[in-house]
C-alpha positions as CSV (number, residue, x, y, z in Angstrom):
1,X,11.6,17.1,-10.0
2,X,10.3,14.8,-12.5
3,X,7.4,13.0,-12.7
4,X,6.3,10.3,-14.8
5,X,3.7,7.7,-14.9
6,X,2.7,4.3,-15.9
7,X,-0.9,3.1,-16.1
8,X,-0.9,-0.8,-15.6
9,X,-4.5,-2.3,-16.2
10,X,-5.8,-6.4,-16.6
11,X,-8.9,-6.4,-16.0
12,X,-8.6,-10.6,-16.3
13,X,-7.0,-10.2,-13.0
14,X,-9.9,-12.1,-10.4
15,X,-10.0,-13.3,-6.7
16,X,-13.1,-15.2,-5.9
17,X,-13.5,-14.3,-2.1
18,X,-16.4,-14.9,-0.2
19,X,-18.9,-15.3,-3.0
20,X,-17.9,-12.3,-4.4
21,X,-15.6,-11.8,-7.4
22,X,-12.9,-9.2,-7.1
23,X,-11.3,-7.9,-10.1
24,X,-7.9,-5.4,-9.7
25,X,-6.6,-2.9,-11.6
26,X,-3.2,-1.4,-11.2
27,X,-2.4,2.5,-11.4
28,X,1.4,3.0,-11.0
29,X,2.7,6.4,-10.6
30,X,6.8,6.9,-10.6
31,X,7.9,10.3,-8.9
32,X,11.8,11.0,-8.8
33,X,13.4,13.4,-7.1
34,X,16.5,14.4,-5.0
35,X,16.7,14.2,-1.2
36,X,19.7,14.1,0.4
37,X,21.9,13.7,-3.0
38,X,20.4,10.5,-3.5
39,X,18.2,9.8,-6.2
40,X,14.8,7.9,-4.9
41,X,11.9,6.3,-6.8
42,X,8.6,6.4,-5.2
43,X,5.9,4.0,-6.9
44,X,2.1,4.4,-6.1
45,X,0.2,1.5,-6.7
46,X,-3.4,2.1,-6.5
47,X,-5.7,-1.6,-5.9
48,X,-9.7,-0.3,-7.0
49,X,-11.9,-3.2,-5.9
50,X,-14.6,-3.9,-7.9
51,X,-17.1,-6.8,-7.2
52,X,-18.7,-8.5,-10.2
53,X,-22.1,-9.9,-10.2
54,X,-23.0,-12.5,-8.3
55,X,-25.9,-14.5,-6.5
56,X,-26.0,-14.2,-2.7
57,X,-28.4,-15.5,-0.2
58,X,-29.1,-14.1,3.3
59,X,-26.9,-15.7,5.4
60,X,-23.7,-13.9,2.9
61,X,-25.0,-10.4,3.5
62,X,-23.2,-8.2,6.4
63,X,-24.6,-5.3,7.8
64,X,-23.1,-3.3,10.7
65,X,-25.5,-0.2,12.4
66,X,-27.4,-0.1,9.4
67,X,-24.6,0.0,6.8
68,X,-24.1,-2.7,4.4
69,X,-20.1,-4.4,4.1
70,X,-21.6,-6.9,1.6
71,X,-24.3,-5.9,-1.1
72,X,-25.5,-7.5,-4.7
73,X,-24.1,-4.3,-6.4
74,X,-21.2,-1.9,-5.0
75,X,-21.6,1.6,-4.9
76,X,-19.6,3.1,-8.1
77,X,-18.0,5.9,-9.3
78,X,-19.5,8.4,-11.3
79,X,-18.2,7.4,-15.0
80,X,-17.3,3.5,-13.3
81,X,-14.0,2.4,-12.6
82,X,-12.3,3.8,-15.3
83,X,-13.3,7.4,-14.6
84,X,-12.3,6.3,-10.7
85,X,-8.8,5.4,-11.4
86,X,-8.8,8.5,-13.4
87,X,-9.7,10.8,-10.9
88,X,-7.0,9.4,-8.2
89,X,-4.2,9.4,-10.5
90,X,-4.9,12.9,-11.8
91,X,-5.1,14.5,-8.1
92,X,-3.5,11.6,-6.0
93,X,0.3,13.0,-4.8
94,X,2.5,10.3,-4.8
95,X,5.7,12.3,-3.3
96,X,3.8,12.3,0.2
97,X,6.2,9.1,1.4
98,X,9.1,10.5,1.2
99,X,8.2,14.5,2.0
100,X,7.3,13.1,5.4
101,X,10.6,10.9,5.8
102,X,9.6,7.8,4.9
103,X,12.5,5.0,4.6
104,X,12.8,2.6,1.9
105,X,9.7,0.2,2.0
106,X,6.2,-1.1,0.7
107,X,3.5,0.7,2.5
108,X,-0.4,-0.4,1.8
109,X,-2.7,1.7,3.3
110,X,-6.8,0.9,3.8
111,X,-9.3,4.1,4.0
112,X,-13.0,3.2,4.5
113,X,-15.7,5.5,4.0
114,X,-19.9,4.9,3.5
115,X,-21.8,5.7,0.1
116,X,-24.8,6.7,1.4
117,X,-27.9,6.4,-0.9
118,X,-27.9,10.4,-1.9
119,X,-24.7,9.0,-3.8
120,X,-22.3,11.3,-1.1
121,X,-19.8,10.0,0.7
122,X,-19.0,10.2,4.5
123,X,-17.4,8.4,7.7
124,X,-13.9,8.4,6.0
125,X,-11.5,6.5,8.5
126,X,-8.3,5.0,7.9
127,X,-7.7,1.6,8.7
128,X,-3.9,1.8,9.3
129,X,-2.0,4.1,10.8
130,X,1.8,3.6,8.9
131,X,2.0,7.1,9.2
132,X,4.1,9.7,6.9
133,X,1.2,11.8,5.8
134,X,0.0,8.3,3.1
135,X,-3.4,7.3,5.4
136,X,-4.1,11.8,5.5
137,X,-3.6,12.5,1.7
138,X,-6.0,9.5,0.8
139,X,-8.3,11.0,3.0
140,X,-7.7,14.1,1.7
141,X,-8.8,13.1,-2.0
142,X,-11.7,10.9,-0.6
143,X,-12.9,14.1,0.7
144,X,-12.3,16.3,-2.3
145,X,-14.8,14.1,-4.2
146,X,-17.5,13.6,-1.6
147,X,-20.2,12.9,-3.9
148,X,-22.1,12.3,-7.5
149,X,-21.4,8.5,-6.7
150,X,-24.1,5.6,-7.7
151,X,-25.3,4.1,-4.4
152,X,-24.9,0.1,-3.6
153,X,-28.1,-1.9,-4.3
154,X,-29.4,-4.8,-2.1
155,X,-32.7,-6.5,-3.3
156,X,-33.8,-3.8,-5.5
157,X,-33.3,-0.8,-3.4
158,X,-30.6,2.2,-3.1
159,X,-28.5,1.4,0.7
160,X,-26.1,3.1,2.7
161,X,-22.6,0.5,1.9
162,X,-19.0,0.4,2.9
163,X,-16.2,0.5,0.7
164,X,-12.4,0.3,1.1
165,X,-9.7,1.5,-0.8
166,X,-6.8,0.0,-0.5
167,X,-3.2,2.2,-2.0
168,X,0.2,0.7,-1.7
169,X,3.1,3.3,-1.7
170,X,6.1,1.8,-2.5
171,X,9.6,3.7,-1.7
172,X,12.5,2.9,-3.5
173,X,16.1,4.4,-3.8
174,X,18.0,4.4,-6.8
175,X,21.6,3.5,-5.3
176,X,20.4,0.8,-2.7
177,X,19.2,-2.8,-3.9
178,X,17.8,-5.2,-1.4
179,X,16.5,-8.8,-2.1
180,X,14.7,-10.7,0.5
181,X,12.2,-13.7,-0.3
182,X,8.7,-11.6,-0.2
183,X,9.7,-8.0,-1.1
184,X,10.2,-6.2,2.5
185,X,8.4,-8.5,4.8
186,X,10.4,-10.5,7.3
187,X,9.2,-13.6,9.0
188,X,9.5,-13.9,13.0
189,X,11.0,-15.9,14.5
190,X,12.9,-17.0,11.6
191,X,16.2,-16.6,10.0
192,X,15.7,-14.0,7.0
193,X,18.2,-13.9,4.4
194,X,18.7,-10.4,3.2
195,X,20.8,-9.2,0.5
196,X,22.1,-6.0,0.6
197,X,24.2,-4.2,-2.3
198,X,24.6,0.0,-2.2
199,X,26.3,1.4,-5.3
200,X,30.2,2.4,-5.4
201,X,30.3,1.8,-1.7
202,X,32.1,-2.2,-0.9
203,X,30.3,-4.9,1.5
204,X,32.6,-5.0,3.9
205,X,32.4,-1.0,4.3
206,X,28.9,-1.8,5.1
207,X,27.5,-2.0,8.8
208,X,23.7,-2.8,9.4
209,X,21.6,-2.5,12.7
210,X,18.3,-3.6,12.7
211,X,14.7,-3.0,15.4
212,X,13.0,-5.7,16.9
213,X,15.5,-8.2,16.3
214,X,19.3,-8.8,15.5
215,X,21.1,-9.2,11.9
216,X,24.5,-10.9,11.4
217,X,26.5,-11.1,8.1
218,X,26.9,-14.9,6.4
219,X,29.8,-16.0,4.9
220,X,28.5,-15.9,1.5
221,X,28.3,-12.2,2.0
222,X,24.4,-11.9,3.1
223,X,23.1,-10.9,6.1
224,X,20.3,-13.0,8.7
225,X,17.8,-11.2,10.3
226,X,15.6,-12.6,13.1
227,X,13.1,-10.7,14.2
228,X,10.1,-10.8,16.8
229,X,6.3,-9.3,17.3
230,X,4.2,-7.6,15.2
231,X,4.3,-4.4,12.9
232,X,7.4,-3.2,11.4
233,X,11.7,-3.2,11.7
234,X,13.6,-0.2,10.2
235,X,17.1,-1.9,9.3
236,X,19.5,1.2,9.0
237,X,22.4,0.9,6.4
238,X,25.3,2.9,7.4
239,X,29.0,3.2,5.6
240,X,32.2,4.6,6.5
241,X,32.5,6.6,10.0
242,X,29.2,6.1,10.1
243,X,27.4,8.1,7.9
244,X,24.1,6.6,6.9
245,X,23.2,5.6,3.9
246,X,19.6,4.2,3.8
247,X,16.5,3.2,5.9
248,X,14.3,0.5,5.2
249,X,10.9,-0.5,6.5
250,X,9.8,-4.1,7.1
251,X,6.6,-5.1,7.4
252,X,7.0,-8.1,10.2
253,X,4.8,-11.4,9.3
254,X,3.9,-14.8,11.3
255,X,5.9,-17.5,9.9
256,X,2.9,-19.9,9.0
């Protein structure tokens, strides 16, 4: 097994949301290894939320049984953000995905957890539950570092706050190249054109099946998937007589 990594940082990267000013910074691990004689790529992206200053008035501030969602300054890190991003790249494992069977896909899990004003940590919950062991090994560090943390301050003084981290897993596979218009998300109640193109094997040995909808081939060699609900489809990739040849996870959107 190898593993190698790529640190991917721009700190000019914003989102103004609700008064608050978000800035993001990118970790990306790459972890290859063989499974199956195929050669996969898993890619941990890793989104640290940090607000910036800003002036708020009453009516912007949240607070639910006591704990604040929205404060003037966020609970931080000991050493700040760059010591945090440090810390989950050094002891994050991003090889969890695909240990636990994971098919091809983009997978963004949300853990929440309180900073309490002692600077510990506690009331770690995941937000999702996509499952394959990603939601329990983010827990799993949160808890390994449970405190030393600067508390969030509200109008002077040291408060109990909310934060969420956010960590998309992305699961790749080296002989398998799809193309869809967002990067595996599929619209319901659409048509979704899907390319599909598997290495040394031909199109036409190709059969797909797809849940919680139906895919047909075009005749410009792509396939159309429709899909319905909520959540995710697994479209399964087989070849000749059958034998599978990849799984991939879509996360299923509203058309809007």
């Amino acid at each position: 097994m190898r593993l190698l990594i790529r640190i991917n940082y721009d700190p000019d990267y914003c989102l103004l949301t609700n008064l608050f000013l978000f800035c993001q910074s990118i970790i990306l691990y790459n972890a290859f290894f063989i499974k199956k004689n195929l050669m996969k790529k898993i890619v941990l992206s890793l989104f640290l939320l940090l607000s910036g200053l800003g002036v708020f008035s009453q009516d912007t501030l949240s607070v639910k049984d006591g704990i604040f969602e929205k404060v003037e300054k966020e609970a931080e890190y000991p050493g700040g953000e760059q010591a945090w991003r440090k810390f989950l790249e050094q002891n994050l494992n991003p090889n969890v995905p695909v240990n636990n069977g994971a098919p091809v896909g983009k997978y963004t899990v949300y853990v929440q957890f309180v900073v309490f004003q002692d600077g510990t940590i506690g009331d770690i919950k995941p937000l999702t539950t996509l499952g394959y062991g990603m939601e329990g090994e983010v827990v799993r560090l949160l808890r390994k570092k449970s405190g030393g943390w600067e508390p969030a301050t509200q109008g002077g003084r040291l408060v109990k706050a909310y934060r969420k981290q956010p960590v998309t897993f992305m699961v790749t596979q080296e002989d398998l190249h799809i193309v869809t218009t967002t990067p595996y998300v599929l619209y319901a109640g659409v048509d979704n054109e899907i390319m599909v193109d598997v290495v040394k094997v031909k199109s036409e040995d190709l059969h797909l099946t797809i849940t919680r909808g139906t895919i047909t081939k075009s005749s410009n060699g792509s396939y159309i998937a429709k899909v319905k609900g909520e959540g995710r489809a697994i479209l399964t990739i087989t070849g000749k007589k059958g034998k599978e040849i990849a799984r991939v996870s879509f996360e299923i959107l509203n058309n809007k």
